[in-house]
N, C-alpha and C positions, 0 to 999 in steps of 0.2 A: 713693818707689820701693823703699827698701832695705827699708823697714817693709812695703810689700806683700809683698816677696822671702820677709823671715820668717814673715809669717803664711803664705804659700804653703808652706813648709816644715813649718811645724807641722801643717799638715792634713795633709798630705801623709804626714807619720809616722805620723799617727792615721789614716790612711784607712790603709796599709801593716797596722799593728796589729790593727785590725778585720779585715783581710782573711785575718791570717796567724791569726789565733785561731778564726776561723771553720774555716778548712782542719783546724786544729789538732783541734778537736772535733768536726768530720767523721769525721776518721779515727778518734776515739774512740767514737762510736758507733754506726761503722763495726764497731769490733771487739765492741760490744755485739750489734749485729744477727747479724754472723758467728755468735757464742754462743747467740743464740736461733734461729735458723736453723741450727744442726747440731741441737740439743736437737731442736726440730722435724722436723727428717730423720731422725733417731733413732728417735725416741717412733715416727713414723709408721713406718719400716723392719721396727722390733722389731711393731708391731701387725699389720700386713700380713701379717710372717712367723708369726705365729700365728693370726691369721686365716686362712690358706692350710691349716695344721696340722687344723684344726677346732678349737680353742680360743674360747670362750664370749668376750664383748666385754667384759663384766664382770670377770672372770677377769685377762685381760690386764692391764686398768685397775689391777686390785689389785695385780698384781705389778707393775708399773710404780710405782706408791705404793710401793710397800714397797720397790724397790731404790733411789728417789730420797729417800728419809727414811733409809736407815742405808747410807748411804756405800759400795754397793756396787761392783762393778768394771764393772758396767755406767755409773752416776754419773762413775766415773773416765773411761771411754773417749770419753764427751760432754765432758768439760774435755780430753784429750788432742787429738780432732780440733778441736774449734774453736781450742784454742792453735795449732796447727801450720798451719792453714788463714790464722790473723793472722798466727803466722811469717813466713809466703810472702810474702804483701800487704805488711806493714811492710821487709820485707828488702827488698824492691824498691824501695820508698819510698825507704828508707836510700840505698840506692846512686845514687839522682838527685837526694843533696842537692847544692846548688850551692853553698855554702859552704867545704865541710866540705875539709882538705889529703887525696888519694887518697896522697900519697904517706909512706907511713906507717913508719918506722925501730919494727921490733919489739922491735928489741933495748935501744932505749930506753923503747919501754911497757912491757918486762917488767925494768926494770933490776933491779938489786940492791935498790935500795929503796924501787921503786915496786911489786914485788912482796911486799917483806917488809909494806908500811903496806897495802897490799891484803889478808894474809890476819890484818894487825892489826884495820883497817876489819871486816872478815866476821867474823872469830870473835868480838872484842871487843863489837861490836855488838848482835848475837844473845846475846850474855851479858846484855850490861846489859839489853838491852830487855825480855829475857825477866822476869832478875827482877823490875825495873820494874813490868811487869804482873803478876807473883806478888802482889808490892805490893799492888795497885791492886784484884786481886782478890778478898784478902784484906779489903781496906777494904768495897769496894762490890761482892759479886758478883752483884746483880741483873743489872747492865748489860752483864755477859758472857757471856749466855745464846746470842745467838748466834755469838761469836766461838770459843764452845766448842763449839758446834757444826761448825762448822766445821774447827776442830783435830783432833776426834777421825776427821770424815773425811778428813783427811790423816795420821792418823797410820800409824808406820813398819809396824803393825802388820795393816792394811788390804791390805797385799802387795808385791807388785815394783814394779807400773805405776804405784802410786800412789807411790811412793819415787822414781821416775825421774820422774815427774812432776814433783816439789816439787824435787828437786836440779838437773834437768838443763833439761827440756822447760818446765815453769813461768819458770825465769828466763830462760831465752833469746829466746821467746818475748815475757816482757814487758819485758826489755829494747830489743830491736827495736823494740817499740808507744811507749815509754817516752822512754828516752833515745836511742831511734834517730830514728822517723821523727817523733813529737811533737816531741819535743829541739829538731829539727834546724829543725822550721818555725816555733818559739817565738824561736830562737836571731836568725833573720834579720829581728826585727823589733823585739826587748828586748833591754835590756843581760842581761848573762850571769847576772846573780842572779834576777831578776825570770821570766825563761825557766827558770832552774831550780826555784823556786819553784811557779811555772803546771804545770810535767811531774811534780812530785812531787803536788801539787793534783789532778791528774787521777789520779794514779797511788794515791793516796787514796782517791779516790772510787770510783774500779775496784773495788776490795774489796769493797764494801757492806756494810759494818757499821763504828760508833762505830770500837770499839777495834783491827782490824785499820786503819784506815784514816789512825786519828792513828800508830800506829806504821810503816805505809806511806810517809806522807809525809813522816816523820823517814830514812828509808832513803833515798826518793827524792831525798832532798836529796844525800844521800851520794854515794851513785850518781850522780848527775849529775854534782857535782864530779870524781868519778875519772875518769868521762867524756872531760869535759872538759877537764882537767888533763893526763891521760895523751893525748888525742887519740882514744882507740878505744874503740868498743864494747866491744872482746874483756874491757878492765880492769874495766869495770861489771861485767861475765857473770862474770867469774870470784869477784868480790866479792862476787855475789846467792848465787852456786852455796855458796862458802863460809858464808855466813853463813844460806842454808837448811839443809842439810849439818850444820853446826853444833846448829842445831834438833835433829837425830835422835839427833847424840851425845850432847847433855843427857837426852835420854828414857832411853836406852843408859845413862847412866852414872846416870843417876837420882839425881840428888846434890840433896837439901831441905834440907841443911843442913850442918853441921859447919863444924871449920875449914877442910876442902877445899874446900868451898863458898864461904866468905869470902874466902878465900887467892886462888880463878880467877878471885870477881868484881872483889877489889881491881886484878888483873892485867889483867883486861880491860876493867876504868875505864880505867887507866893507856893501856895500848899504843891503845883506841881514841882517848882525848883528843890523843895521840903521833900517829895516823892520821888525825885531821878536822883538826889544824894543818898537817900535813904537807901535804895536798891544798887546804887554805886558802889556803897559800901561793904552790904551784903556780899555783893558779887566779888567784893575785891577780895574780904575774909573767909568763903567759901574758894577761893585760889587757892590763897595762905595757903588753908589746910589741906588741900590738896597736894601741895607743893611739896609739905611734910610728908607725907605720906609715903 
């Protein structure tokens, strides 16, 4: 009887996991469709209304090609609505998780030093990674044909909305999808590492290319723990915001080398490795008591 007991529990887990991983990538290509269902609302909008103009069908076509290949602000305002249209969706998600403590002391997610390893976490981060990939592209720059593509349509240079995109609307949005409403459905069926692992995996893939995506999911890992650790979204978002942010001030300071260059990356080795113990720790003491309980 005891031996049935257990096996009825083990399935029981794996039916659970099955079920919450399924939800889990629901919602993930949920926010894929959202993406190509605005794109689609777009394209067609933008044709219509030049079609109505008297504008040629070919005509439109072209320009449509040509603003979708060099990162125009028409490109941007398609990743603007579909992010904020996932906002919505996953924010609501978020708020009917059933795990998750509502009752939230802010003034210990933002303490003195859960704040200070948060903008060690972000800056630190964004340092090492970047050079990292200077590295790597240096070594091998075939393989980053399209992840340069990409950069150069986000870069700060591109305008406003695209800058407010990548600092503000970019991570808030994929926090919510990420370590909100994914997080939170991985969380009730895996232990806490495995669930963070799975949300950074998916938060990976989101990117679609090689190299944005291995460095995605070193972030997501991140992220997640501060998540976690801290209790709140708010401490993720404000870590993605910094550590995107940070991106612009290395363009801005355009620093390829010197000793001031060696000098911020030594620093930002330092205070990150200081900032992923820090949140290790948390994460590991917030099990503890769990585990009590």
């Amino acid at each position: 009887m005891k031996r049935f007991s257990t096996i009825m529990i083990i399935i029981n887990k794996y039916r659970l996991q099955i079920m919450i991983t399924i939800k889990a990538l629901l919602i993930f290509f949920g926010v894929i469709l959202v993406q190509v269902a605005s794109a689609t609302l777009c394209v067609l909008g933008y044709y219509l209304v030049n079609a109505v103009s008297g504008e040629a069908y070919v005509d439109t076509i072209r320009k449509l090609y040509y603003m979708t290949e060099n990162g125009s602000t028409f490109l941007m305002i398609l990743s603007v609505i579909s992010a904020s249209i996932s906002f919505i969706w996953c924010a609501i998600l978020y708020r009917r998780s059933s795990w998750r403590d509502d009752s939230i002391d802010y003034h210990k997610v933002f303490s003195v030093n859960n704040t200070a390893f948060i903008f060690a976490s972000g800056i630190g981060g964004c340092v090492v990674l970047t050079t990292l990939l200077s590295i790597l592209m240096s070594l091998n720059p075939s393989i980053f044909t399209n992840y340069n593509q990409v950069m150069e349509n986000l870069d700060m240079s591109k305008g406003v909305l695209t800058i407010l995109y990548v600092i503000i609307i970019g991570p808030i949005s994929e926090e919510l999808i990420f370590r909100g409403a994914i997080f939170d459905r991985f969380r009730t069926a895996y232990p806490f590492w495995i669930a963070n692992a799975l949300q950074a995996l998916l938060f990976g893939v989101y990117h679609m290319n090689l190299i944005q995506g291995l460095y995605a999911f070193l972030l997501g890992m991140l992220l997640g723990m501060i998540a976690y650790a801290t209790g709140s979204i708010l401490a993720s978002i404000a870590t993605h915001i910094i550590f995107n942010a940070t991106t612009y001030l290395l363009q801005a300071a355009a620093l390829n080398g010197g000793i001031v260059f060696f000098v911020l990356l030594l620093i930002s080795i330092i205070v990150l490795f200081l900032g992923v113990r820090y949140y290790i720790n948390m994460c590991l003491k917030k099990l503890e008591k769990e585990a009590e309980l």
